[in-house]
C-alpha positions in Angstrom: -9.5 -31.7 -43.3 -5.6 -31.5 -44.0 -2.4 -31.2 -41.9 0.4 -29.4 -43.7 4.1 -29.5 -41.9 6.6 -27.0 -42.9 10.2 -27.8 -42.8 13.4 -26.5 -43.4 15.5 -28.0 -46.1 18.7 -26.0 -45.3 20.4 -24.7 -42.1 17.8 -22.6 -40.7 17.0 -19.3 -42.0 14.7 -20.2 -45.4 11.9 -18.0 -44.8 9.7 -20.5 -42.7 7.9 -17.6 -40.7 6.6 -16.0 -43.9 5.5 -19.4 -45.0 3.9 -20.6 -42.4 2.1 -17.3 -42.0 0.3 -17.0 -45.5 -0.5 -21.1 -44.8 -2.2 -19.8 -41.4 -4.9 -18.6 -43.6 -6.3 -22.1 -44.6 -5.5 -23.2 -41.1 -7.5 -23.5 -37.9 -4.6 -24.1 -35.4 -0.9 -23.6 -35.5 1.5 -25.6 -33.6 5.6 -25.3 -33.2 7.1 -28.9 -32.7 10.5 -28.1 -31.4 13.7 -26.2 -30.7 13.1 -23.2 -28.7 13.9 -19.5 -28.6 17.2 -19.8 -30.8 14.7 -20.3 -33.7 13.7 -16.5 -34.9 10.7 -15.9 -37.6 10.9 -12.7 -39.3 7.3 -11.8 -40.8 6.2 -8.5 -42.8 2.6 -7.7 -42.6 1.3 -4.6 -43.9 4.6 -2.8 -44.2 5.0 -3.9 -40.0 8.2 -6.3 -39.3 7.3 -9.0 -36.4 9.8 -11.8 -35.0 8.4 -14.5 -33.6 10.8 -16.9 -31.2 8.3 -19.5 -29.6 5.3 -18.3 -30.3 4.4 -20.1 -33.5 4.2 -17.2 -36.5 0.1 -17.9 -36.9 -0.1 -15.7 -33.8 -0.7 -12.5 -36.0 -4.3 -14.1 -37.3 -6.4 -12.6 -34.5 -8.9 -16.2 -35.4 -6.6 -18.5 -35.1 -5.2 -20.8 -32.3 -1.4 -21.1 -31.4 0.2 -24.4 -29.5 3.9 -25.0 -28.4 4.3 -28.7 -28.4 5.9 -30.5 -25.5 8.9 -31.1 -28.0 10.4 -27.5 -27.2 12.5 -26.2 -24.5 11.0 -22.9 -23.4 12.6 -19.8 -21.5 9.3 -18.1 -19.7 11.1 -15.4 -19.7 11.2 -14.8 -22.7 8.0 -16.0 -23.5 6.2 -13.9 -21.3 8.7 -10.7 -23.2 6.8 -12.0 -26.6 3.5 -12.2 -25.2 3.5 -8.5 -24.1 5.0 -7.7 -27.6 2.5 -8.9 -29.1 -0.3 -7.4 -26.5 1.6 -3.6 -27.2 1.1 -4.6 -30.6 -2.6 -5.0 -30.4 -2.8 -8.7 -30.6 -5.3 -10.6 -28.1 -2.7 -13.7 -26.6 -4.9 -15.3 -23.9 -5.4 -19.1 -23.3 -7.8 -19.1 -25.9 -5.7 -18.3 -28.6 -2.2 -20.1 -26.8 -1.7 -22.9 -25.1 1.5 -24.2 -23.6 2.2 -28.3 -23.3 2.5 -29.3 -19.6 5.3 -31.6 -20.9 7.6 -28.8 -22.6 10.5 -28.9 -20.4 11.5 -25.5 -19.1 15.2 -23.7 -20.0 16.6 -22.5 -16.1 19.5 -20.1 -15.7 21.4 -22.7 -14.7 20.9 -24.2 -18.8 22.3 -20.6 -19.8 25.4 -20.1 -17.6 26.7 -23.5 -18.7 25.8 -22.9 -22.5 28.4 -19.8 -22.1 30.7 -21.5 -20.4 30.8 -24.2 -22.7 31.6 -22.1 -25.5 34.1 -19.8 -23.6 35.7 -23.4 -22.5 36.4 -24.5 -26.1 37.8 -21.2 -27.4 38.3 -21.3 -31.0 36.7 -25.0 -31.2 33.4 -23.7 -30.0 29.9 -25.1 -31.9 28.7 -21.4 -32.6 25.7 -22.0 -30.1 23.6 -19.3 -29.5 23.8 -19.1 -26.0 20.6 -19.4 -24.9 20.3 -22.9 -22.9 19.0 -25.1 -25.1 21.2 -27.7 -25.7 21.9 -28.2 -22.1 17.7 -28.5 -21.7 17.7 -31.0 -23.9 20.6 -32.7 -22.1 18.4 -32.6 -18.9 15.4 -33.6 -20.8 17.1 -37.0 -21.7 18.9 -37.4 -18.5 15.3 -37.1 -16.7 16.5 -34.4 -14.3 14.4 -31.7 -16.7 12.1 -28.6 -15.3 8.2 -29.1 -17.0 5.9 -26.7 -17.7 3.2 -29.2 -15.3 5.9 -28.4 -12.8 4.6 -24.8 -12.5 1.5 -26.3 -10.9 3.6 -28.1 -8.3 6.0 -25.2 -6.2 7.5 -27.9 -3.7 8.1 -30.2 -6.6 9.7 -27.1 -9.1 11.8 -25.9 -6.2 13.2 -29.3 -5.0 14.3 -29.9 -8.8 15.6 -26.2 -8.6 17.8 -27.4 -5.8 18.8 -30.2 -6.8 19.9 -29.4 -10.0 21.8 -26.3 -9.3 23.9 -28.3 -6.5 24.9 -30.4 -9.6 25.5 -27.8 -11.9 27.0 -25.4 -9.9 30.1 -28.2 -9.2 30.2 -28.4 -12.8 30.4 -24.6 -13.2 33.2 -23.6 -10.8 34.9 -26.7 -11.0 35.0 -27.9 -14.4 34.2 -24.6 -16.4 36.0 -21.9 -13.9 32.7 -20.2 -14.0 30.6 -18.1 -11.5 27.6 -20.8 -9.4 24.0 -19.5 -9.0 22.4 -18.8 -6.0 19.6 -20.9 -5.9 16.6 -18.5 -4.0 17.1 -16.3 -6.9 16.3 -18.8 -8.6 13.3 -20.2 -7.2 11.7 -16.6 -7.0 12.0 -15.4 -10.1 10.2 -19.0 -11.7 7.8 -19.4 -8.9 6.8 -15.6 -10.1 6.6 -16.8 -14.0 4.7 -19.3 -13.2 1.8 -18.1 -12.1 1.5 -15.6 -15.4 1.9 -18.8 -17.5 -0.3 -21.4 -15.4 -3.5 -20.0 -17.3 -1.7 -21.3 -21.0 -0.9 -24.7 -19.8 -2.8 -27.3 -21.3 -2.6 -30.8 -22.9 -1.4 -30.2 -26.8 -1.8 -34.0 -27.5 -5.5 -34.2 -26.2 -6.2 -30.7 -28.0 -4.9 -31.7 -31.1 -6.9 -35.2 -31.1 -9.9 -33.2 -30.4 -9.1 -30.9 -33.6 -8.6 -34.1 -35.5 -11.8 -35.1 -35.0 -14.0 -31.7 -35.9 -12.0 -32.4 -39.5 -9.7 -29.1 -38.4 -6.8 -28.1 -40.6 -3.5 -27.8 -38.6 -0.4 -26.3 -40.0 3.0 -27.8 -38.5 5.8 -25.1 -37.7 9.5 -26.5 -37.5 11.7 -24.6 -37.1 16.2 -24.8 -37.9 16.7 -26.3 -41.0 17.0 -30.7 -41.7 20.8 -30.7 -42.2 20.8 -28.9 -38.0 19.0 -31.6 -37.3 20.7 -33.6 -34.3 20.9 -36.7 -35.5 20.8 -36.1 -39.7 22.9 -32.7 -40.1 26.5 -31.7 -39.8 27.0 -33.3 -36.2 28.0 -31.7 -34.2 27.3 -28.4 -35.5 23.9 -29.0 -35.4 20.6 -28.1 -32.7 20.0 -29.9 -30.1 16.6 -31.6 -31.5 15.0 -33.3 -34.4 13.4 -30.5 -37.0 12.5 -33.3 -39.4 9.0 -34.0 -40.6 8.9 -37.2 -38.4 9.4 -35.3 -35.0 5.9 -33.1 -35.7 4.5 -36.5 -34.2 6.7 -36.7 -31.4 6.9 -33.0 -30.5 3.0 -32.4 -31.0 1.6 -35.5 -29.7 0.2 -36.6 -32.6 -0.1 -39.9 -34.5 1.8 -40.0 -37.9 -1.6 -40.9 -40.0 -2.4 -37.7 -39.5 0.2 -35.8 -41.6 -1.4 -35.2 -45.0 1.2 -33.2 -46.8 5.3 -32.0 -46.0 6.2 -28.6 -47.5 9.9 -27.8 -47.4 11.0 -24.5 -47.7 14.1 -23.9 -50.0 16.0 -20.6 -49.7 16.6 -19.5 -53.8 20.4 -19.7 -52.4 22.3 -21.5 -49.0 23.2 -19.6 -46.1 24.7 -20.4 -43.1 24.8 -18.9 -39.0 27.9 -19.8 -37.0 30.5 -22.2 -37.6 30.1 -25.9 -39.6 30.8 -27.3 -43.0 29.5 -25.1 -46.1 30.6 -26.7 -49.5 29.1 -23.8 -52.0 29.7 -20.7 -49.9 31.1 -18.1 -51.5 33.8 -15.4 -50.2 33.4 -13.0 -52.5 31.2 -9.9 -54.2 29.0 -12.5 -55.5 28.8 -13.7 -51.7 28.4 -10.2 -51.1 26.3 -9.2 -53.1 23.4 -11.4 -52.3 24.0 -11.1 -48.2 23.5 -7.4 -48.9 20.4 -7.7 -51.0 18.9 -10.6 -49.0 19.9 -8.6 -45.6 21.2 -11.7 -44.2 21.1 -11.4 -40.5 20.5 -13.7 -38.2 16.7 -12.9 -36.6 17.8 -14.2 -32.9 21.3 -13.5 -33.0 22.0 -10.3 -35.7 24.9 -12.5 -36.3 25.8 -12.1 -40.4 25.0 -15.3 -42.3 27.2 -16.8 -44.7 25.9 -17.1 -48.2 26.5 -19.1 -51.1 25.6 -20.9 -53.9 21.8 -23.3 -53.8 23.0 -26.6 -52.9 20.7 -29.3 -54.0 23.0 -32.3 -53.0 21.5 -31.0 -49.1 18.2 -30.3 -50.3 17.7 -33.7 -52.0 18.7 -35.0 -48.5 16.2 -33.2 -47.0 13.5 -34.3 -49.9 14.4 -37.8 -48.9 14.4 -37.6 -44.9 11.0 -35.5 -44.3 9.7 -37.2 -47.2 8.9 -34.0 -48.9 5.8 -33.4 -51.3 6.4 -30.2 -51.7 8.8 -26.9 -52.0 8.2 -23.4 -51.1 10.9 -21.7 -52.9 12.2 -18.2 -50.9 14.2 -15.1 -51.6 13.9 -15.7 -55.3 14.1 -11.8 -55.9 17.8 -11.7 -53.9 19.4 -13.9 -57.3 17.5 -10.5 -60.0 20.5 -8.9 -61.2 23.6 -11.7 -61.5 24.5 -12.6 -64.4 25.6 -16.0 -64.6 24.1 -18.4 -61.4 25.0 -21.4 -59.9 23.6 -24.7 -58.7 25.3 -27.7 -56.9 23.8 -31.1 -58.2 26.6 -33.1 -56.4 30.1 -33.2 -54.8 33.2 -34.3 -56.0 35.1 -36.4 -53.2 38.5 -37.7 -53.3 37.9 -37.7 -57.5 34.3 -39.6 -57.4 31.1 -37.9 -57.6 29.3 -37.9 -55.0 25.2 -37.2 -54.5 24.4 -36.9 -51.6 26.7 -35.0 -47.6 28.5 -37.2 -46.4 28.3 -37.9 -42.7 32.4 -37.7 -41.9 33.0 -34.0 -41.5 36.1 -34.4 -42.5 35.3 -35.7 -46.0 32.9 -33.1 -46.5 36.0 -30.6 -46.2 37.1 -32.0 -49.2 34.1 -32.3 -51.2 33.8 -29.7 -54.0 31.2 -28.6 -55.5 29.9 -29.8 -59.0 27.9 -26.9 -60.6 25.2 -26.7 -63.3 25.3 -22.6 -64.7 22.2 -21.0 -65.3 21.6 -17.6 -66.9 20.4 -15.0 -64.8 17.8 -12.3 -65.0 17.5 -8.9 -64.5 14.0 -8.2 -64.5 12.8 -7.1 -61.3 10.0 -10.1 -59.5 8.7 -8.3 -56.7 5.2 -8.1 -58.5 5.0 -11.6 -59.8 1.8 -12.7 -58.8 1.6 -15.6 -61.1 4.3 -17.8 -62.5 3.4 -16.7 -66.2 4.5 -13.0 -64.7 7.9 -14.4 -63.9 10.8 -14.1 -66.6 11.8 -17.0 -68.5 15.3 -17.3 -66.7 13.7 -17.4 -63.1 11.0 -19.9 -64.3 14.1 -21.9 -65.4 15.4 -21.4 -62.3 12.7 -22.8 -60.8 12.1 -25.7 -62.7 15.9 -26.9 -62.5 15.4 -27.2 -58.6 12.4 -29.7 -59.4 13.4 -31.9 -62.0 17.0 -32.0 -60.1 15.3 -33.1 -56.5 12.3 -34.4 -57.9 10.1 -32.3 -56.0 7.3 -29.4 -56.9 7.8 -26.3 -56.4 3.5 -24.9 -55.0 5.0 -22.0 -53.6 7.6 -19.4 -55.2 8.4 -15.9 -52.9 9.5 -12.9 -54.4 10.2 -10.5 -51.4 9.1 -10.2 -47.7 5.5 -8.8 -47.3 2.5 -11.6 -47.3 1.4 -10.2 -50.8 4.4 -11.3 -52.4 4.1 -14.7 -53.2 3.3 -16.5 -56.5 0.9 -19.3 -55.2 1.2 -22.3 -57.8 -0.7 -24.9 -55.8 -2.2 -24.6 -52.1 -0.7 -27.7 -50.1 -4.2 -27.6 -48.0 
């Protein structure tokens, strides 16, 4: 038995779904620990582009078991869109491959309407959220007042919270926000109809898990954002609204922390960025350019362009330290093939002192610059690596300058999308 957990090192975006998807194949369950539908895996299997947004990326193993932990906030909505996705798409999603935590609280349109207002509110100060609710389902989570999954079982229950909440939120709306209030019956209809198509996926996570623990299953850990989005360890407050460390697969899985065996983090071969916050190494120009083009840099949820730069190591070796990383998967190595010179940050200079590690002050990170170690490039083209002998010398270089710099191994190196291109150095199972 082992229990791998996958993490981001960066903002989001580092290639997690492909990751987690080849690891699915030594696994016997799957489960997502937090966030919710603004997270946006992009797999390629067989040629065949999926995007996964709750459903944790293991789905596409027609053998293996999927769980959403109680630490997300879920739109059923949307969930139920993904499940017939993945039905047109041939995939069997029934309760005995999914299950759904009671306890996951449940994103209303109430979450959504003040997420938009929010941002239209702050104008040009706005966080760059995605819109979706989840940050204000998060706020409710805390402030006790949340929807829950269980709550589905319970329509007198679910509909006096619907009431009550939307009485709240609708002062805060027209009020506060010069926004448009929600009629509540709509409301209630449309989740009392949801409800009954997700009541057969309910089910404890915690008490499933425990049981897996004990038939010595393995269980791969899906995060998903990046450590430095985290809300209270990244670039507050341009951050997500919950915790995608390696610590919160306990919390958000129901799951004690003896039972995490080994903490992959996946490291993009460069940094990008999605919406507005701090970005030391990002570059403006055709190098910028050049690799959003090759590395088709879109936001999966949001289509929004991501900002690109430079890989910076000062945030990754953060990230080593706060999941307590054993590991790296290394992504989008093929993007750097063709550059000449390239570019790691090992540190920041800060009001003329180096620096190693991001500050927490955003404004002192505005004035941190980047200290660079150059590397040549390569121009070989990597797509058919299969072995880290078949990589050139300058990307095996590459490689090894991101371990001896955070200290960490590098067991997994991809070289472009599709499952088959991976250079395997060491199985973290």
């Amino acid at each position: 038995m082992s229990n791998v957990v996958v993490v981001g090192t960066q903002w989001g975006d580092e290639g997690k779904g492909k990751v987690v998807d080849l690891l699915t194949a030594k696994a016997d369950l799957v489960v997502r620990f937090q966030g919710g539908n603004n997270a946006g895996h992009t797999l390629v299997v067989e040629g065949k582009q999926f995007i996964c947004h709750i459903i944790p990326s293991g789905i596409l193993y027609k053998d293996k078991k999927c769980l959403i932990g109680n630490g997300l906030v879920v739109d059923p909505e949307v969930l139920l869109e993904e499940i017939r996705d993945l039905r047109e798409m041939g995939l069997e999603i029934s309760p005995k491959r999914l299950s759904l935590s009671e306890k996951a609280h449940i994103i209303m349109p109430y979450h959504k309407a003040v997420d938009l207002a929010r941002e239209v509110a702050k104008g040009k100060t706005k966080i760059g959220t995605t819109g979706r609710g989840i940050g204000p389902c998060y706020e409710d989570k805390v402030a006790r007042t949340g929807v829950r999954a269980v709550d589905f079982t319970e329509p007198d229950t679910m509909k006096e919270k619907i009431r009550a909440n939307l009485e709240e939120k609708n002062f805060y709306l027209t009020k506060f926000l010069n926004a448009e209030p929600l009629e509540v019956q709509p409301v209630i209809d449309q989740y009392l109809g949801m409800a009954e198509e997700l009541k057969p996926f309910l089910s404890d996570v915690s008490l499933e898990l425990y049981q897996a623990v004990k038939t010595k299953a393995n269980i791969l850990f899906e995060g998903a954002q990046g450590t430095h989005l985290d809300i209270d360890h990244g670039t507050y407050p341009f951050v997500t609204s919950s915790n995608p460390v390696a610590g919160n697969a306990c919390a958000g899985a129901g799951i004690g922390p003896n039972q995490l065996h080994h903490v992959l983090g996946i490291v993009k071969a460069y940094t990008t960025r999605v919406g507005a916050g701090p970005f030391v190494t990002e570059l403006t120009d055709k190098t910028g350019d050049y690799i959003q083009e090759r590395g088709a840099e879109f936001g999966a949820t949001t289509g929004r362009r991501r900002r690109c730069g430079w890989l910076d190591l000062a945030v990754v070796r953060d990230s080593a330290r706060l999941n307590g990383l054993n590991s790296f998967a290394i992504t989008k190595l093929d993007v750097l093939t063709g550059l000449e010179t390239l570019k790691i940050c090992v540190g920041y200079e800060l009001d003329g002192e180096r620096i190693e590690s991001r500050p927490a002050s955003l404004n002192k990170m505005a004035r941190c610059k980047p200290i660079y170690e150059e590397l040549p490039g390569w121009q070989d083209d990597i797509t058919e690596a299969r072995e880290l002998s078949h990589l050139p010398t300058r990307a095996k270089d590459y490689v090894k300058a991101i371990e001896d710099i955070t200290g960490v191994p590098a067991f997994i190196i991809s070289v472009g999308p599709g499952r088959e291109q991976t250079v395997m150095v060491q199985d973290p199972f």
